[in-house]
RODO-719509 format. One line per field, with one value per residue (C-alpha): residue number from 1; x negated, y, z negated. Coordinates in nm, 4 decimals, m for minus. Last residue first. Example, Ala and Ser with C-alpha at 12.3 -4.5 7.8 and 13.67 -1.06 7.14 Angstrom:
2
rovo <- 2:1
X <- m1.3670:m1.2300
Y <- m0.1060:m0.4500
Z <- m0.7140:m0.7800
***
This chain:
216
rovo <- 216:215:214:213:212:211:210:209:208:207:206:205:204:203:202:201:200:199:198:197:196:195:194:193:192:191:190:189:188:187:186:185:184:183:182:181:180:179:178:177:176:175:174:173:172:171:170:169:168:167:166:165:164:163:162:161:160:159:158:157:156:155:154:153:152:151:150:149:148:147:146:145:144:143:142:141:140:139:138:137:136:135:134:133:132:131:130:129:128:127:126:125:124:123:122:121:120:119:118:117:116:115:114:113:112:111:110:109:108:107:106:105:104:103:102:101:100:99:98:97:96:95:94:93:92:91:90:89:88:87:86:85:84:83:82:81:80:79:78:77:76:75:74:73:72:71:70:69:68:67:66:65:64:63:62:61:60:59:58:57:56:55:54:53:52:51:50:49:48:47:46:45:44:43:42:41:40:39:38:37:36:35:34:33:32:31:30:29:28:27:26:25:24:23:22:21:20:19:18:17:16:15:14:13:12:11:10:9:8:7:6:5:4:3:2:1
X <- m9.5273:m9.6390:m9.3741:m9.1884:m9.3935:m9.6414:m9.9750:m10.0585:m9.9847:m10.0858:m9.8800:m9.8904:m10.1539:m10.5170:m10.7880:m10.7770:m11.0071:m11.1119:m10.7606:m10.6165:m10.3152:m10.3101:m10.4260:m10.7364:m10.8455:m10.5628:m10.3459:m10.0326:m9.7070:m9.4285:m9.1988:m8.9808:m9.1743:m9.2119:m9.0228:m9.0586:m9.3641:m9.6182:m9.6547:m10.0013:m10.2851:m10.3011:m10.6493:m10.7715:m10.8517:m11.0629:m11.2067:m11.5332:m11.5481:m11.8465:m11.8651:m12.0107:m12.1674:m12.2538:m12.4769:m12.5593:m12.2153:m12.0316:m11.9305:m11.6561:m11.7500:m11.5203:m11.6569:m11.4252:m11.6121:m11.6260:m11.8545:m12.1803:m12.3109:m12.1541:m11.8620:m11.7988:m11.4667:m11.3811:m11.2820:m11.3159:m11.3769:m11.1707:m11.3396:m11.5214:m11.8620:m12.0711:m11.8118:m11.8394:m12.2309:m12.1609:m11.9186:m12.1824:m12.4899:m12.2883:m12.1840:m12.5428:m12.7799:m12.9010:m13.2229:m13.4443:m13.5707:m13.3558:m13.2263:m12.8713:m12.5918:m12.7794:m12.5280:m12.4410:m12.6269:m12.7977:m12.9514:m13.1434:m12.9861:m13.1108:m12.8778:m13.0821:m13.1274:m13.4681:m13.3400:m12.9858:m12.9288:m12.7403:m12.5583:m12.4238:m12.1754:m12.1637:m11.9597:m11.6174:m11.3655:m11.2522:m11.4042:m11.7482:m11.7786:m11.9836:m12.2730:m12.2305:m12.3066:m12.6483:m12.7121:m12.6250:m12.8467:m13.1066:m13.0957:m13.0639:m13.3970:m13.5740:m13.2937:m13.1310:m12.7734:m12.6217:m12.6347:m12.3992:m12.1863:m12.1774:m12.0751:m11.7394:m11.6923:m11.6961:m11.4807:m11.2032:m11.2113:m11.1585:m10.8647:m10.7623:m10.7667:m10.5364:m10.3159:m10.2722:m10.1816:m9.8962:m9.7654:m9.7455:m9.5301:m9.3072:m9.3088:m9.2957:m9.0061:m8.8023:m8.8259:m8.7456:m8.4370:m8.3630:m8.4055:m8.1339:m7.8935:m7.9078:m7.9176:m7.5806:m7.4495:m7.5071:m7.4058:m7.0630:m7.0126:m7.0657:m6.7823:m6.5749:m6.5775:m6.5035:m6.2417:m6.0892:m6.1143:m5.9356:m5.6633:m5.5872:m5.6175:m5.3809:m5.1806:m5.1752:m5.1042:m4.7496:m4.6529:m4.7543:m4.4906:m4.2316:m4.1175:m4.1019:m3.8317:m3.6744:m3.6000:m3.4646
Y <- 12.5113:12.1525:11.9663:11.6388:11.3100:11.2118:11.0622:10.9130:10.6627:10.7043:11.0329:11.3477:11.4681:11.6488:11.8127:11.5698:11.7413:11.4112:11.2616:11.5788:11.7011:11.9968:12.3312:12.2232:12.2532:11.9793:11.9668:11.7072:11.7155:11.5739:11.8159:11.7317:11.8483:12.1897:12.3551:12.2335:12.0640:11.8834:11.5326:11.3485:11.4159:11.1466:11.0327:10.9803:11.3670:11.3860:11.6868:11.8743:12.2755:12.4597:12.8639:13.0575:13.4019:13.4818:13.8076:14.0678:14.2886:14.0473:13.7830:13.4795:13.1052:12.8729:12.5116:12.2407:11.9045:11.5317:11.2790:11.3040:11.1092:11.3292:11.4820:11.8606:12.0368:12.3799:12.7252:13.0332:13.3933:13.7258:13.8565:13.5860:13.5485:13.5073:13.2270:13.0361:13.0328:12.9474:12.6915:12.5178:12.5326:12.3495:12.0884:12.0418:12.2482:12.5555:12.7378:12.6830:12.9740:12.8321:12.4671:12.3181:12.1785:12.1886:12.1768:12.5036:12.8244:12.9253:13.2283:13.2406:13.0194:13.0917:13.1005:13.0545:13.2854:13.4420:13.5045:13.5812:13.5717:13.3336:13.2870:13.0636:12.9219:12.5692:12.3210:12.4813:12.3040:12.5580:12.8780:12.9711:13.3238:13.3235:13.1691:13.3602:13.6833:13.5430:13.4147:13.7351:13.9399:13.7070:13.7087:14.1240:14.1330:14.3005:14.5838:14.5633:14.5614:14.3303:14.0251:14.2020:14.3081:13.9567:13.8734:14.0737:13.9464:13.5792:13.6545:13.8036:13.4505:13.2454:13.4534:13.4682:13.0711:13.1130:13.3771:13.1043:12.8009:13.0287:13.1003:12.7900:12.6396:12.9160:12.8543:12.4777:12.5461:12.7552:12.5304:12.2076:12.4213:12.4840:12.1380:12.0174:12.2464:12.1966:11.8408:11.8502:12.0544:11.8631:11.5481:11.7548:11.8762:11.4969:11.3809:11.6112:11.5526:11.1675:11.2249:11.4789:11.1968:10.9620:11.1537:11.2313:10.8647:10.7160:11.0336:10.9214:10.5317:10.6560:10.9154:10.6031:10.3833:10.6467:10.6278:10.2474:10.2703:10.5577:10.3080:10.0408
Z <- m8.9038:m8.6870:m8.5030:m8.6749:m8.6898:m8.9398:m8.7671:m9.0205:m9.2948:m9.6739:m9.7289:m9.8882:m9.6430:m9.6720:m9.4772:m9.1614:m8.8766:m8.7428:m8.7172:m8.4714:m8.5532:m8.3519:m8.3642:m8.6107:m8.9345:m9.0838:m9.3630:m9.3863:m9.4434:m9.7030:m9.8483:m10.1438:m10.4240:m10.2757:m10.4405:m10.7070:m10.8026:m10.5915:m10.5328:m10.5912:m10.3293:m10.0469:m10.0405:m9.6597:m9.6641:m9.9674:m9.9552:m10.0923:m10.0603:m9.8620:m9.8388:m9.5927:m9.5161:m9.1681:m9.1717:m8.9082:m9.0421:m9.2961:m9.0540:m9.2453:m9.2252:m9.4479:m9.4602:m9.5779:m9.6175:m9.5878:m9.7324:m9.8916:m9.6146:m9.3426:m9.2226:m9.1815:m9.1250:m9.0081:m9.0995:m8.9139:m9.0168:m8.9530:m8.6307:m8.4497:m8.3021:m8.5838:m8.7193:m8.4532:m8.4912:m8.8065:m8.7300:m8.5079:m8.7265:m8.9931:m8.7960:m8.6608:m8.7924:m9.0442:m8.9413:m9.2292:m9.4583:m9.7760:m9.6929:m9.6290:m9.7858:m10.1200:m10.3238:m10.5340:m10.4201:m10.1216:m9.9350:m9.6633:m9.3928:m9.0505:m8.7670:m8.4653:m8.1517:m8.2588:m8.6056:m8.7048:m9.0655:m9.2837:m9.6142:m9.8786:m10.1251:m10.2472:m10.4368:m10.4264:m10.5912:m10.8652:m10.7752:m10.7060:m10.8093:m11.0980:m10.8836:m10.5804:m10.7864:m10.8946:m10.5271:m10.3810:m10.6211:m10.5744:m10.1691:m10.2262:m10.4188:m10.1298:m10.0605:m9.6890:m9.9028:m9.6909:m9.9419:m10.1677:m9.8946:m9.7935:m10.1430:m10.1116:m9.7469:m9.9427:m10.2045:m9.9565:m9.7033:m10.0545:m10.1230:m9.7415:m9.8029:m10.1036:m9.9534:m9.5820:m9.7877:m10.0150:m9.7021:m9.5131:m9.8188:m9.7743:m9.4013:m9.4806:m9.7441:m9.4997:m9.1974:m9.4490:m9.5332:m9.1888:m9.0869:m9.3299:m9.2530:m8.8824:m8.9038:m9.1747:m8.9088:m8.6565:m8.8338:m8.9443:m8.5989:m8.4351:m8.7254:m8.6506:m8.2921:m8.3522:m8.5795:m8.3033:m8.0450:m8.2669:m8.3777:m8.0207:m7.9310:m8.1765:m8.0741:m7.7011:m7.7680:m7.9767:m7.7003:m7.4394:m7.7188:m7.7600:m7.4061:m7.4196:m7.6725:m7.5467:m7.2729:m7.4736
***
């Protein structure tokens, strides 16, 4: 009788032994699943990151390549510019420029594509803004534009005393089809800003926003 009861707190410890370690294994295996899961969505954002960053250094090099075409000082520079800007507008870009200091205002003087602004006429609002941005800066700045034609990418880049600039047509509130592989999977969004901020919206994979999760 008394071995009995003896084997019954042996019998209630081991129920709770096996127990406790099920529960531990299962926390390990959720953490490591979790730790698995965000370090694959870590690698494909930085890859995904990467291949962001080449094509707008791509854009960035075209336009430093026209800017010494503009820079030239000779009187049919604006021409030359405008004919090279013409064969190098890429898929998506609407309109490539440039602008000159001239008593304190950014003055556009050369133009091709949409008319995002006009020849001999200090450039303003939005635009005026990132170019002056983009005079003070050292590799270029890119920034959105809203207005009736709806909303734009503008890359600004210096090219000695000229600010040479680039516009390309978004549709931010359109959520662009799924990539392929690898990065079918990964749902983000785009935007010209530090922080996810609605007004600087390039583009998402996905109809409702804000996305949560930490930027890359």
């Amino acid at each position: 009788m008394r071995s009995r009861w003896l084997l019954r707190p042996i019998s209630i410890g081991v129920v709770i032994l096996v127990l406790g370690v099920s529960v531990i294994g299962c926390i390990a295996l959720r953490r490591v699943v979790n730790e698995d899961r965000n370090r694959i969505l870590t690698e494909r954002g930085a890859a995904a990151k990467v291949v962001i960053d080449s094509l707008f250094q791509q854009e960035f090099s075209t336009l430093t390549v026209l800017g010494q075409v503009a820079n030239t000082h000779r009187a049919d520079a604006t021409r030359d510019f405008e004919a090279a800007a013409a064969t190098s507008m890429t898929v998506g870009v609407k309109a490539i420029g440039f602008a000159s200091l001239h008593n304190q205002r950014l003055v556009v003087r050369g133009l091709v594509g949409d008319q995002i602004a006009h020849r001999d006429k200090a450039a303003t609002g939005t635009l005026a803004a990132l170019l002056s941005r983009a005079s003070h800066s050292f590799s270029g700045v890119t920034g959105i534009m809203h207005n009736s034609r709806g909303t734009q990418v503008v890359f600004a880049i210096p090219v000695n005393e000229l600010v040479i600039f680039a516009e390309l047509p978004v549709t931010p509130k359109k959520p662009i089809p799924s990539a392929t592989p690898p990065f079918d999977t990964l749902r983000g969004s785009l935007y010209a800003s530090p922080t996810a901020t609605p007004a600087t919206l390039v583009l998402t994979t996905e109809k409702h926003l804000p996305l949560s999760g930490g930027p890359v």
